[in-house]
N, C-alpha and C positions, 0 to 999 in steps of 0.2 A: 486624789489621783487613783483611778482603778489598778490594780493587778498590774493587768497586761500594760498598760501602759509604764507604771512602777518599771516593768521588767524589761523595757526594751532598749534603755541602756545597758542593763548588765549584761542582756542578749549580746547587743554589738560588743563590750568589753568582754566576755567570753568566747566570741567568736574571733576577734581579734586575734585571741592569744593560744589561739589555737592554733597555729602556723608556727612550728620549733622554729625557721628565719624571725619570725615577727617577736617570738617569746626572748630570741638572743639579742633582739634589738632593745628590747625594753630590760634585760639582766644589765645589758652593757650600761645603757641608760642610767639606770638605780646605782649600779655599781659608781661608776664613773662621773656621772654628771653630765654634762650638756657638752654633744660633740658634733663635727660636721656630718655631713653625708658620705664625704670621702671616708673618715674616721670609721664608721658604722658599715661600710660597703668590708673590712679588713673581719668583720665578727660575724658576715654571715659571708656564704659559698657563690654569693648569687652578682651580676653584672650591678652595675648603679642605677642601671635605670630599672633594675628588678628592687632592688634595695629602698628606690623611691617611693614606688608603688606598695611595699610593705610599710613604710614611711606612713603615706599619704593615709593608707586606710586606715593605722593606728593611728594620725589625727582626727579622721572621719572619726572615731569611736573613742575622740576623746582624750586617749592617752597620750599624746607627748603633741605640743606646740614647737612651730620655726620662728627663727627669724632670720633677714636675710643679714649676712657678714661679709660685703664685697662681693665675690665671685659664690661663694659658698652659703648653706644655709645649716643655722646651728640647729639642732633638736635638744631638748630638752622635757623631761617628765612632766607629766602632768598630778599629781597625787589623789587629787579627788577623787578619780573613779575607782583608786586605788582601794582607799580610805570606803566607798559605795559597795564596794565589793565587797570587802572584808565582812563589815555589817551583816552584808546580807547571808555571808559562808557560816558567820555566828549565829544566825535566826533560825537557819537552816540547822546546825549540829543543835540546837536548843530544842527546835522541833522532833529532830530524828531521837535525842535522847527523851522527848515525852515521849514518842512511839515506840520504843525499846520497855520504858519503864510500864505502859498502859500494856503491852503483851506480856513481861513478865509477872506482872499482876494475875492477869489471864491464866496464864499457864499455872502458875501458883495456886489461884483459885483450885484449881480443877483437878 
Protein backbone atom coordinates (compact mmCIF):
# COMPACT_ATOMS: atom_id res chain seq x y z
CA UNK A 1 0.00 0.00 0.00
CA UNK A 2 1.50 3.48 -0.84
CA UNK A 3 1.86 6.33 1.71
CA UNK A 4 -0.96 8.20 0.90
CA UNK A 5 -3.10 5.57 0.74
CA UNK A 6 -1.60 4.06 4.33
CA UNK A 7 -2.81 7.62 5.52
CA UNK A 8 -6.13 8.10 4.57
CA UNK A 9 -7.72 6.35 7.28
CA UNK A 10 -5.85 8.00 9.81
CA UNK A 11 -6.68 11.17 7.78
CA UNK A 12 -10.47 10.57 8.38
CA UNK A 13 -9.67 9.03 12.13
CA UNK A 14 -7.92 12.39 12.95
CA UNK A 15 -10.29 14.40 11.27
CA UNK A 16 -13.03 12.86 13.10
CA UNK A 17 -11.70 13.75 16.38
CA UNK A 18 -11.22 16.83 15.83
CA UNK A 19 -14.82 18.15 16.66
CA UNK A 20 -14.57 18.53 20.94
CA UNK A 21 -18.73 17.15 20.35
CA UNK A 22 -17.28 14.26 18.40
CA UNK A 23 -14.12 13.72 20.84
CA UNK A 24 -16.82 13.74 23.99
CA UNK A 25 -18.71 11.14 22.12
CA UNK A 26 -15.98 8.83 21.75
CA UNK A 27 -14.39 9.76 25.81
CA UNK A 28 -18.07 8.74 26.89
CA UNK A 29 -17.77 5.85 24.66
CA UNK A 30 -14.36 4.31 25.99
CA UNK A 31 -15.29 5.50 29.37
CA UNK A 32 -18.68 3.83 29.42
CA UNK A 33 -19.25 1.36 27.06
CA UNK A 34 -21.96 1.09 24.48
CA UNK A 35 -24.81 3.58 24.97
CA UNK A 36 -27.93 4.86 22.92
CA UNK A 37 -28.23 8.02 21.05
CA UNK A 38 -30.43 9.43 23.61
CA UNK A 39 -27.63 8.45 26.20
CA UNK A 40 -24.89 10.36 24.16
CA UNK A 41 -27.12 13.46 23.06
CA UNK A 42 -26.85 14.13 27.60
CA UNK A 43 -22.51 14.36 26.98
CA UNK A 44 -22.65 16.73 24.23
CA UNK A 45 -24.42 20.57 24.03
CA UNK A 46 -25.94 19.76 20.64
CA UNK A 47 -29.84 18.61 19.45
CA UNK A 48 -29.99 14.64 18.52
CA UNK A 49 -30.17 15.05 15.30
CA UNK A 50 -26.96 17.14 15.55
CA UNK A 51 -25.57 14.27 17.77
CA UNK A 52 -26.46 11.79 14.93
CA UNK A 53 -24.56 13.34 12.32
CA UNK A 54 -21.50 13.45 14.80
CA UNK A 55 -22.50 9.87 15.17
CA UNK A 56 -22.66 8.96 11.69
CA UNK A 57 -19.28 10.53 10.53
CA UNK A 58 -17.53 8.78 13.39
CA UNK A 59 -18.84 5.58 11.84
CA UNK A 60 -18.02 6.83 8.39
CA UNK A 61 -14.35 7.01 9.87
CA UNK A 62 -14.52 3.96 11.52
CA UNK A 63 -14.82 4.58 15.05
CA UNK A 64 -17.88 3.33 16.77
CA UNK A 65 -20.58 0.93 15.06
CA UNK A 66 -24.83 0.65 15.62
CA UNK A 67 -27.01 -1.41 16.25
CA UNK A 68 -30.55 -1.10 16.15
CA UNK A 69 -32.41 -1.86 19.94
CA UNK A 70 -36.32 -1.25 19.34
CA UNK A 71 -36.86 2.30 19.06
CA UNK A 72 -33.20 3.28 19.75
CA UNK A 73 -29.69 2.62 18.26
CA UNK A 74 -26.77 1.48 20.66
CA UNK A 75 -23.23 2.79 19.58
CA UNK A 76 -20.41 1.25 20.62
CA UNK A 77 -16.29 1.58 20.00
CA UNK A 78 -14.66 0.56 17.54
CA UNK A 79 -10.82 -0.20 18.73
CA UNK A 80 -8.97 -0.71 15.75
CA UNK A 81 -8.46 2.37 14.44
CA UNK A 82 -7.77 3.18 17.82
CA UNK A 83 -5.09 0.50 18.08
CA UNK A 84 -3.93 2.12 13.83
CA UNK A 85 -3.58 5.24 15.44
CA UNK A 86 -1.51 4.70 18.27
CA UNK A 87 0.97 2.75 15.90
CA UNK A 88 1.44 5.28 13.83
CA UNK A 89 1.66 8.39 16.80
CA UNK A 90 4.76 5.82 17.88
CA UNK A 91 6.42 5.69 14.38
CA UNK A 92 5.94 9.26 14.37
CA UNK A 93 7.72 10.24 18.12
CA UNK A 94 10.47 7.28 16.82
CA UNK A 95 11.07 9.40 13.85
CA UNK A 96 11.06 12.89 15.56
CA UNK A 97 13.39 11.49 18.21
CA UNK A 98 16.04 10.20 15.10
CA UNK A 99 15.65 13.95 13.98
CA UNK A 100 16.39 15.50 17.28
CA UNK A 101 19.28 12.92 17.77
CA UNK A 102 20.69 13.44 13.82
CA UNK A 103 20.75 17.52 14.68
CA UNK A 104 22.12 17.14 18.04
CA UNK A 105 24.95 15.17 16.53
CA UNK A 106 25.14 18.27 14.17
CA UNK A 107 25.34 20.66 16.45
CA UNK A 108 27.87 18.82 18.44
CA UNK A 109 29.89 18.24 15.50
CA UNK A 110 30.46 21.67 14.97
Amino acid sequence: MSAPAAEAPLSSFFNALGDPNRLRIVTRLCDGGPCSTTDLTEVVPVSRQAATKHLLLLESAGLVQSQRSGRERIWRMEPAPLADASEFLIRLSQRWDRAIDRLRAYVEDE
